[in-house]
N, CA and C atoms as a LAMMPS dump frame, in Angstrom:
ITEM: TIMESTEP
0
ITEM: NUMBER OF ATOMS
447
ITEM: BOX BOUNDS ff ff ff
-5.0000000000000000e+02 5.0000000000000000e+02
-5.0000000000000000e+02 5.0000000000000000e+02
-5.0000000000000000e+02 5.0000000000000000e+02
ITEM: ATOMS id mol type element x y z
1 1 1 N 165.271 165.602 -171.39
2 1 2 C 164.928 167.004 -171.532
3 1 3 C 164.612 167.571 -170.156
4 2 1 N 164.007 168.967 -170.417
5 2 2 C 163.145 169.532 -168.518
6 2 3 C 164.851 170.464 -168.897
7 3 1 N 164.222 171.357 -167.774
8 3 2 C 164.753 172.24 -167.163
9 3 3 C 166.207 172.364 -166.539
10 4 1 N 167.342 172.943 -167.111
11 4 2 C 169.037 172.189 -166.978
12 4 3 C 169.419 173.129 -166.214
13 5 1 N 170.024 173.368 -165.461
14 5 2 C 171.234 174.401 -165.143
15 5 3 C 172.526 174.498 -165.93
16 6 1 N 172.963 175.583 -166.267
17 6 2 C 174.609 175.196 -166.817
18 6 3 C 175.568 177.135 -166.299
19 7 1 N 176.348 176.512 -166.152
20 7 2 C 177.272 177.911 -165.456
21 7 3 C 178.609 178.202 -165.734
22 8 1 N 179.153 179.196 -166.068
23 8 2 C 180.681 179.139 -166.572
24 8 3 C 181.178 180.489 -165.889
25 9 1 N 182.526 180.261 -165.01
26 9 2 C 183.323 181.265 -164.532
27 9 3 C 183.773 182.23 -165.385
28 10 1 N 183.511 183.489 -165.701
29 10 2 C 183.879 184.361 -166.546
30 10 3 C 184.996 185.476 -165.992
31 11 1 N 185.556 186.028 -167.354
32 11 2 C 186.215 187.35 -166.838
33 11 3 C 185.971 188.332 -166.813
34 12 1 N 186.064 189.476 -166.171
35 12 2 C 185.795 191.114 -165.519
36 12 3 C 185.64 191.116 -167.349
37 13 1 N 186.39 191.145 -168.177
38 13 2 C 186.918 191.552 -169.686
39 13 3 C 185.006 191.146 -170.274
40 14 1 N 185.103 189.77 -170.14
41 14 2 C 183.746 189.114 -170.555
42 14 3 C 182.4 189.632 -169.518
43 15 1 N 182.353 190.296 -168.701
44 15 2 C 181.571 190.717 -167.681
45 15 3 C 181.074 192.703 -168.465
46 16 1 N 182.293 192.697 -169.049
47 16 2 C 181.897 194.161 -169.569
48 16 3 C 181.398 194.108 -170.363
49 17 1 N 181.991 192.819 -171.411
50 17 2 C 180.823 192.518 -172.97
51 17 3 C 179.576 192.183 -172.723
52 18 1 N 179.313 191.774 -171.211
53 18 2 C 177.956 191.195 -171.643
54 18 3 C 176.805 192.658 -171.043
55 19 1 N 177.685 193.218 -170.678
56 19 2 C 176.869 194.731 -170.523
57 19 3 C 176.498 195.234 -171.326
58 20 1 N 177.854 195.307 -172.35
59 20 2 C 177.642 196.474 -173.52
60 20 3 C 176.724 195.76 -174.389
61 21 1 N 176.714 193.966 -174.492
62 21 2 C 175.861 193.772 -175.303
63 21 3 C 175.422 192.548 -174.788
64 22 1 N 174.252 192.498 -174.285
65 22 2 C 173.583 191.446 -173.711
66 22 3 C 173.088 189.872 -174.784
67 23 1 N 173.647 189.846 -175.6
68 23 2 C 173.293 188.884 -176.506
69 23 3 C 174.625 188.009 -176.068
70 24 1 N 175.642 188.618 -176.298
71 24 2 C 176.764 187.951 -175.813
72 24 3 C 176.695 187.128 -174.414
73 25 1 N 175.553 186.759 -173.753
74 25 2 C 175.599 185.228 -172.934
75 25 3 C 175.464 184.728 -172.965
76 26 1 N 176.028 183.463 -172.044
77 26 2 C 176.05 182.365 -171.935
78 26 3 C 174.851 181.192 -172.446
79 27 1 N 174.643 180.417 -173.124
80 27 2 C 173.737 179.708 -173.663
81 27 3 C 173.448 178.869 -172.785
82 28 1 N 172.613 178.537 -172.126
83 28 2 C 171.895 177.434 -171.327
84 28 3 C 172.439 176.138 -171.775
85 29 1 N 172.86 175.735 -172.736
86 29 2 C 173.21 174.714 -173.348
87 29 3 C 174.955 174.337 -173.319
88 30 1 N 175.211 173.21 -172.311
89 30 2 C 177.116 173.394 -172.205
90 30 3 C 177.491 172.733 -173.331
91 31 1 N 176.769 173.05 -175.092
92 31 2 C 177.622 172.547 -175.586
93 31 3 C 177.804 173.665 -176.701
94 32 1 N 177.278 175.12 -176.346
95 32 2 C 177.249 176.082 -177.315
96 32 3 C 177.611 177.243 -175.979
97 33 1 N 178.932 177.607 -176.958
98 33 2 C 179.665 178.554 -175.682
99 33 3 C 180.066 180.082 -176.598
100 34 1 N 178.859 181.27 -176.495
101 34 2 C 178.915 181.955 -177.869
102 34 3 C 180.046 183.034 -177.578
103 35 1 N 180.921 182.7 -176.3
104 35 2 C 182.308 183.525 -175.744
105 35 3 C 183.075 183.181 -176.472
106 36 1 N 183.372 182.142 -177.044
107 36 2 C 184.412 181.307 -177.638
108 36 3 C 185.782 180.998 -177.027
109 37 1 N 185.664 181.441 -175.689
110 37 2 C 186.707 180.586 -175.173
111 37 3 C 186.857 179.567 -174.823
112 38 1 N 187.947 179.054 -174.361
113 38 2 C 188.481 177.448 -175.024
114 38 3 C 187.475 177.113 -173.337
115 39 1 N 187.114 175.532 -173.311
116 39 2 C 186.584 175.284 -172.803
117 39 3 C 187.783 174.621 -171.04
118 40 1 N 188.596 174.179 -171.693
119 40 2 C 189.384 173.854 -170.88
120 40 3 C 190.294 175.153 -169.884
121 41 1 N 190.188 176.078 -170.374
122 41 2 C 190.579 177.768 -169.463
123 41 3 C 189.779 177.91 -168.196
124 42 1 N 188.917 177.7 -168.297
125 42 2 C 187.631 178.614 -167.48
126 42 3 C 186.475 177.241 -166.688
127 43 1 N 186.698 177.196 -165.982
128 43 2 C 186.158 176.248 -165.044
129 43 3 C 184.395 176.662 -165.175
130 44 1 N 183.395 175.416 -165.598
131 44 2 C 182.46 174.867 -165.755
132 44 3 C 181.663 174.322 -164.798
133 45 1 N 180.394 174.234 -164.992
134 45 2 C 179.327 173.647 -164.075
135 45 3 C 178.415 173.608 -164.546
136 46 1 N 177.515 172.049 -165.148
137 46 2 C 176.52 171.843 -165.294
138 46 3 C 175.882 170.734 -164.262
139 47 1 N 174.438 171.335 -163.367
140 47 2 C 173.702 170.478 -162.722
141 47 3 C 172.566 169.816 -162.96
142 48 1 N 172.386 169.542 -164.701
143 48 2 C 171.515 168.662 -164.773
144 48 3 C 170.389 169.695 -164.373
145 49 1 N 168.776 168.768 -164.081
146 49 2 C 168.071 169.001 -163.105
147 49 3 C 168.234 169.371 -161.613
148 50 1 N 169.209 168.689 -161.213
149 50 2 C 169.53 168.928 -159.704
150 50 3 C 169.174 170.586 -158.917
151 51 1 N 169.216 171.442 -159.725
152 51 2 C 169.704 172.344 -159.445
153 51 3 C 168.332 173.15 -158.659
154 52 1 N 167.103 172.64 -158.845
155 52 2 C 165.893 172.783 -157.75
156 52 3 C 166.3 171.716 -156.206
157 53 1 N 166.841 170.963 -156.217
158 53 2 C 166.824 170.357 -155.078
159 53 3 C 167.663 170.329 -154.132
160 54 1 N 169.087 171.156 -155.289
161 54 2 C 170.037 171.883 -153.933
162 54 3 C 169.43 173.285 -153.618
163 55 1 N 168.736 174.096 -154.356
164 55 2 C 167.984 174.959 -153.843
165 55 3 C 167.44 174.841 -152.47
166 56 1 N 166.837 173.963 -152.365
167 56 2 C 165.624 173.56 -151.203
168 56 3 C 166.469 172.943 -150.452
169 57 1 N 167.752 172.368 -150.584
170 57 2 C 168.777 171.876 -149.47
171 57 3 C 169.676 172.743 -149.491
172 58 1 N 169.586 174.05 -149.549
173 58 2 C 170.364 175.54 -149.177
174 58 3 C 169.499 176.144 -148.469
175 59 1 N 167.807 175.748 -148.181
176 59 2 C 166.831 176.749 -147.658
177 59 3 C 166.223 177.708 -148.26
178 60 1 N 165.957 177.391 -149.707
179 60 2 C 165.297 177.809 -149.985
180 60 3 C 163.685 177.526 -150.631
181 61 1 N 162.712 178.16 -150.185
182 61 2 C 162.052 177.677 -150.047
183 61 3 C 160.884 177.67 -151.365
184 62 1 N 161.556 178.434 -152.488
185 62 2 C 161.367 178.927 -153.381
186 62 3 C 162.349 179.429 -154.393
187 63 1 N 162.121 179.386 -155.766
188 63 2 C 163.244 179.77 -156.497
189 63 3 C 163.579 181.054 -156.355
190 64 1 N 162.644 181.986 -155.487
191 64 2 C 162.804 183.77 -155.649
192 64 3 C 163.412 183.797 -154.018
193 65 1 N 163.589 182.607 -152.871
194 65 2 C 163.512 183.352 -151.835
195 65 3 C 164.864 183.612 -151.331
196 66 1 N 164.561 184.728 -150.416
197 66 2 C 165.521 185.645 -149.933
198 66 3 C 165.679 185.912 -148.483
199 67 1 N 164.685 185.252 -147.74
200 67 2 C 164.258 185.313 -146.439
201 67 3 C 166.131 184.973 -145.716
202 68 1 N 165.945 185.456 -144.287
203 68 2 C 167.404 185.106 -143.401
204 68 3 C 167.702 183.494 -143.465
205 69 1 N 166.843 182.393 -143.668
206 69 2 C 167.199 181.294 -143.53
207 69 3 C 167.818 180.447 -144.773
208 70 1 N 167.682 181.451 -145.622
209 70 2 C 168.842 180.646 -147.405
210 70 3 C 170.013 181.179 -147.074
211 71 1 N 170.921 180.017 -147.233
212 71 2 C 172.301 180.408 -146.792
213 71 3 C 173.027 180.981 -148.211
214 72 1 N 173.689 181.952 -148.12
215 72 2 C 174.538 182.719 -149.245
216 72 3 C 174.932 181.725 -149.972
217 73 1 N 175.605 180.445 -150.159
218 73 2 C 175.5 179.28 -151.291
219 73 3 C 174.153 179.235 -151.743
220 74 1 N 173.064 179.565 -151.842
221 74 2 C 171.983 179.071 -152.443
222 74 3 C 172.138 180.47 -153.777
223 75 1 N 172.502 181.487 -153.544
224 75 2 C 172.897 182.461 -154.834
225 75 3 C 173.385 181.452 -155.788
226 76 1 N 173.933 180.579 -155.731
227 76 2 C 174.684 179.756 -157.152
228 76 3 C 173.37 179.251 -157.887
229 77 1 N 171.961 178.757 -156.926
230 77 2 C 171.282 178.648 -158.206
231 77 3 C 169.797 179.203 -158.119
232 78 1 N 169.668 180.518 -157.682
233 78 2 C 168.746 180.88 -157.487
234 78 3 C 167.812 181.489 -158.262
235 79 1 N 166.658 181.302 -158.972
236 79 2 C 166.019 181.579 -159.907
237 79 3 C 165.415 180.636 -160.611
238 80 1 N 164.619 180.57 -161.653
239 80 2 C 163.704 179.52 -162.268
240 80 3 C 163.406 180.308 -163.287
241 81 1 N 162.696 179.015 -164.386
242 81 2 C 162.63 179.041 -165.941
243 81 3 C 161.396 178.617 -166.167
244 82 1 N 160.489 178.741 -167.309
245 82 2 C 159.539 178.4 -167.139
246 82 3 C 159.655 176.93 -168.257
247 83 1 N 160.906 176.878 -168.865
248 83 2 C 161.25 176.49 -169.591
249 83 3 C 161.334 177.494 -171.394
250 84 1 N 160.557 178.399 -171.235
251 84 2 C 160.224 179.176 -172.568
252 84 3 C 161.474 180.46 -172.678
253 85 1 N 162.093 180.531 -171.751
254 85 2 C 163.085 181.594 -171.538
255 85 3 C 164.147 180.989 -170.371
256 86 1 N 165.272 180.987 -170.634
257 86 2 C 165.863 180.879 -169.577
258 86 3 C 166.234 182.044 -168.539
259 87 1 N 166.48 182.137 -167.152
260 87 2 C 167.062 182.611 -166.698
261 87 3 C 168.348 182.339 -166.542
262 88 1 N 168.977 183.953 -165.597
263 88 2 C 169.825 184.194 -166.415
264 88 3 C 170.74 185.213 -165.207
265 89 1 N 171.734 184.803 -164.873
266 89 2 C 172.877 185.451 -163.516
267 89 3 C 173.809 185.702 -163.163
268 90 1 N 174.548 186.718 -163.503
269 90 2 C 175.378 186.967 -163.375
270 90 3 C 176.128 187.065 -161.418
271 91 1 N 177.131 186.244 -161.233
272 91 2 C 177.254 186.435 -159.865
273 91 3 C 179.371 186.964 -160.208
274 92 1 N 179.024 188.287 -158.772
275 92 2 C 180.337 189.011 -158.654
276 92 3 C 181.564 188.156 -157.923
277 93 1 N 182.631 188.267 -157.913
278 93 2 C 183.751 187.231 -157.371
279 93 3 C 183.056 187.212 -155.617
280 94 1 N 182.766 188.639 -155.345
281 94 2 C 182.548 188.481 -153.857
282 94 3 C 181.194 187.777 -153.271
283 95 1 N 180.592 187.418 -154.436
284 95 2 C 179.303 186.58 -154.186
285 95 3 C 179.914 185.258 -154.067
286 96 1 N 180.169 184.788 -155.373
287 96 2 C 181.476 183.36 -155.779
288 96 3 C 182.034 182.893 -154.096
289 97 1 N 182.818 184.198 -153.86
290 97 2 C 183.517 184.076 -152.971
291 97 3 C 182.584 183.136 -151.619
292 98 1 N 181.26 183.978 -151.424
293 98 2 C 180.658 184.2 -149.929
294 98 3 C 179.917 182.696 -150.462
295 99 1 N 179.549 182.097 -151.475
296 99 2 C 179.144 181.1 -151.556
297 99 3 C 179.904 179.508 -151.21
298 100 1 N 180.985 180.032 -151.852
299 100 2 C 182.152 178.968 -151.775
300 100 3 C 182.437 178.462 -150.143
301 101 1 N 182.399 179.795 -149.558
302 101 2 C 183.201 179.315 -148.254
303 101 3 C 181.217 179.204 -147.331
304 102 1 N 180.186 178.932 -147.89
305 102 2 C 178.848 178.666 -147.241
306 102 3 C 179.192 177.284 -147.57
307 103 1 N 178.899 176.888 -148.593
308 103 2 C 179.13 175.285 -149.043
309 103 3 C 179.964 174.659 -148.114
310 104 1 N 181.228 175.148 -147.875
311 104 2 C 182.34 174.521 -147.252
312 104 3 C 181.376 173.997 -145.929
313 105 1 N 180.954 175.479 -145.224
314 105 2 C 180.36 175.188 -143.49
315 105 3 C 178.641 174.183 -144.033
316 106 1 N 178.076 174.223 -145.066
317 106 2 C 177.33 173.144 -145.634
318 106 3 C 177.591 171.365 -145.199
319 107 1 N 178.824 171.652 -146.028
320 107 2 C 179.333 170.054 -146.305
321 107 3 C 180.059 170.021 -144.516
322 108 1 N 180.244 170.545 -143.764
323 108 2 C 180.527 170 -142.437
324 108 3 C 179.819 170.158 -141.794
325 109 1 N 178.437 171.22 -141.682
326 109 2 C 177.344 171.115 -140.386
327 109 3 C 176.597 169.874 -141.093
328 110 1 N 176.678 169.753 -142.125
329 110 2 C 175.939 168.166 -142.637
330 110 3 C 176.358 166.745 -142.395
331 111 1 N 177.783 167.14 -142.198
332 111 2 C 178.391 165.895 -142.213
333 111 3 C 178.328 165.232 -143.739
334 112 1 N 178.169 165.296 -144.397
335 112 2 C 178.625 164.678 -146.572
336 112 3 C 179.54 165.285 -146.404
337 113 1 N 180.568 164.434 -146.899
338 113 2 C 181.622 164.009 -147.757
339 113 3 C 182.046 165.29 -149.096
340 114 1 N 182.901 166.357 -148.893
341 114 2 C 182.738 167.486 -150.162
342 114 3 C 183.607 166.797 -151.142
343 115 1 N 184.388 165.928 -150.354
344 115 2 C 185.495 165.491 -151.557
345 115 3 C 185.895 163.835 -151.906
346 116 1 N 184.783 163.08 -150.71
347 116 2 C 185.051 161.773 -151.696
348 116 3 C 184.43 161.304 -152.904
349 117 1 N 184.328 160.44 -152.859
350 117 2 C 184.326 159.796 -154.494
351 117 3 C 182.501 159.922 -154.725
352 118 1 N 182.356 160.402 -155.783
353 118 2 C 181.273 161.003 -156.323
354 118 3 C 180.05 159.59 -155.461
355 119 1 N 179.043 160.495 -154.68
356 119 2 C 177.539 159.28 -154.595
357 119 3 C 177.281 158.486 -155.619
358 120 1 N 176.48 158.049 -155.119
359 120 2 C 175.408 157.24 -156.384
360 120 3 C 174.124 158.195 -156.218
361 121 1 N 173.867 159.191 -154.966
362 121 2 C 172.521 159.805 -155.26
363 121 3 C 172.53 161.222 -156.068
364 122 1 N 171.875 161.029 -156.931
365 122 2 C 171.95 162.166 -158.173
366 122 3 C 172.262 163.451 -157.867
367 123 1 N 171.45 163.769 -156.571
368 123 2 C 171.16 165.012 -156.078
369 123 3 C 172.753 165.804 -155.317
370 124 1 N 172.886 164.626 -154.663
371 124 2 C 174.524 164.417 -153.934
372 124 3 C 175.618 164.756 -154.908
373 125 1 N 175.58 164.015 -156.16
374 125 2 C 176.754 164.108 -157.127
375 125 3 C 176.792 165.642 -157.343
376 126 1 N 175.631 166.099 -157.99
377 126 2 C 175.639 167.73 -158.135
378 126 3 C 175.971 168.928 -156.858
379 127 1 N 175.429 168.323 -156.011
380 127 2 C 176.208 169.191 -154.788
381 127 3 C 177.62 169.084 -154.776
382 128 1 N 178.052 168.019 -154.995
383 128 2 C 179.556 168.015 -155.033
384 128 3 C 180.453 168.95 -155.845
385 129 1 N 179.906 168.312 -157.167
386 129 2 C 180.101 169.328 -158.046
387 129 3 C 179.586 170.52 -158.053
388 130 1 N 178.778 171.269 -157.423
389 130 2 C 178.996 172.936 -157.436
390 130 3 C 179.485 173.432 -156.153
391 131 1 N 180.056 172.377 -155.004
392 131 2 C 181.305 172.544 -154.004
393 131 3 C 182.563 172.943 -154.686
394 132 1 N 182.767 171.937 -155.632
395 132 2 C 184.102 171.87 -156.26
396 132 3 C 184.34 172.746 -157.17
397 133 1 N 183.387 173.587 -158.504
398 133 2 C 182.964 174.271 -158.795
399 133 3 C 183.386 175.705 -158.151
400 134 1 N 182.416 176.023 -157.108
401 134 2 C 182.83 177.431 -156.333
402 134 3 C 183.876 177.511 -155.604
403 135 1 N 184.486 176.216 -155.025
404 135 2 C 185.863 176.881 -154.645
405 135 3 C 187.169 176.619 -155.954
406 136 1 N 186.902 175.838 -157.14
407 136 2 C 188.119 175.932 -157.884
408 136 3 C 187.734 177.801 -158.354
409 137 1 N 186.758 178.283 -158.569
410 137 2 C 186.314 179.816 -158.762
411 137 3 C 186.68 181.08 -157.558
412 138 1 N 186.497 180.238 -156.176
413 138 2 C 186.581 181.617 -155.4
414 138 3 C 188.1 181.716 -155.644
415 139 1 N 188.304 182.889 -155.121
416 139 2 C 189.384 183.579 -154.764
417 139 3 C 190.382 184.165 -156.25
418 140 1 N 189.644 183.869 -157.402
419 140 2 C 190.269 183.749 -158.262
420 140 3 C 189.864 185.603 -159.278
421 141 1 N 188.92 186.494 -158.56
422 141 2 C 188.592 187.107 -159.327
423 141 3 C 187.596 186.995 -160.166
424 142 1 N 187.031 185.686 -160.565
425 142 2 C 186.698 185.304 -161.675
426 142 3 C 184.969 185.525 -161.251
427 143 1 N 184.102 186.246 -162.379
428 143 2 C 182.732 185.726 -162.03
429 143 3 C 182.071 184.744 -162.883
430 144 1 N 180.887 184.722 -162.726
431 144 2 C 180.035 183.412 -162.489
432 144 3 C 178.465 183.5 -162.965
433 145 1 N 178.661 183.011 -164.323
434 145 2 C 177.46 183.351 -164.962
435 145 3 C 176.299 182.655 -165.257
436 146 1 N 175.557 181.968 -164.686
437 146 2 C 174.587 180.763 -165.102
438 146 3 C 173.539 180.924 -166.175
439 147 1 N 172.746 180.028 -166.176
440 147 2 C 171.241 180.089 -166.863
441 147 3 C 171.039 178.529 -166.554
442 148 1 N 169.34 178.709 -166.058
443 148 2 C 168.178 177.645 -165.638
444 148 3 C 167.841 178.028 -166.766
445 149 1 N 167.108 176.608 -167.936
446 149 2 C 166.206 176.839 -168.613
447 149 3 C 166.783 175.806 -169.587
């Protein structure tokens, strides 16, 4: 149990429904998808817990912060739950976008590996996966809807 991340690339089409009617999002839970599209269409991301500790290895120093030193990849999971409500985020392609290509300069001013074979450290595996994640998403139009909780 505790506190999950889960995130699904959406369309402009699904971006207007969830305006007109805010019930229509995404469920915190990747195994209840109340869009009903097929799961295999639309590229996915769940980080487990992880998703506080790439926070704080994006610079941030807090789930709310905003200061010059969080690099634009830390938007993919920014926010917190108390567990009693999830939060809840909608991100635009040009966010998607500005995140995707942060990760990239991430995974090389770090020196890790964006594309070999999954770690063994927990924290590592999930970075990978929301590398792989935001760039199978950038460039595609597509936005990007999460929930912590």
């Amino acid at each position: 149990m505790g506190i999950r991340y889960f995130a699904k690339a959406v369309t402009a089409a699904r971006v207007n429904d969830a305006s007109n009617d805010p019930m229509l999002s995404v469920c915190c839970c990747p195994d209840t998808d109340s869009w009903d599209e097929p799961r295999d269409r639309l590229p996915t991301l769940d980080l487990d817990k992880a998703w506080r500790d790439i926070q704080v290895m994006l610079g941030a120093e807090s789930s709310w912060d905003t200061h010059a030193g969080v690099r634009p990849a830390a938007e993919l999971v920014r926010g917190y739950s108390n567990g009693m409500a999830p939060y809840r985020r909608l991100l635009s392609p040009d966010e998607v976008d500005a995140a995707a290509e942060d990760l990239k300069l991430f995974f090389e001013e770090t020196g890790r590996n964006a594309d070999g074979p999954d770690p063994e450290d927990y924290v590592e595996h999930y970075l990978q996966k929301a590398h792989r994640f935001a760039s199978d998403v950038a460039g595609t139009g597509l936005w990007v809807y999460y929930a912590i909780g």
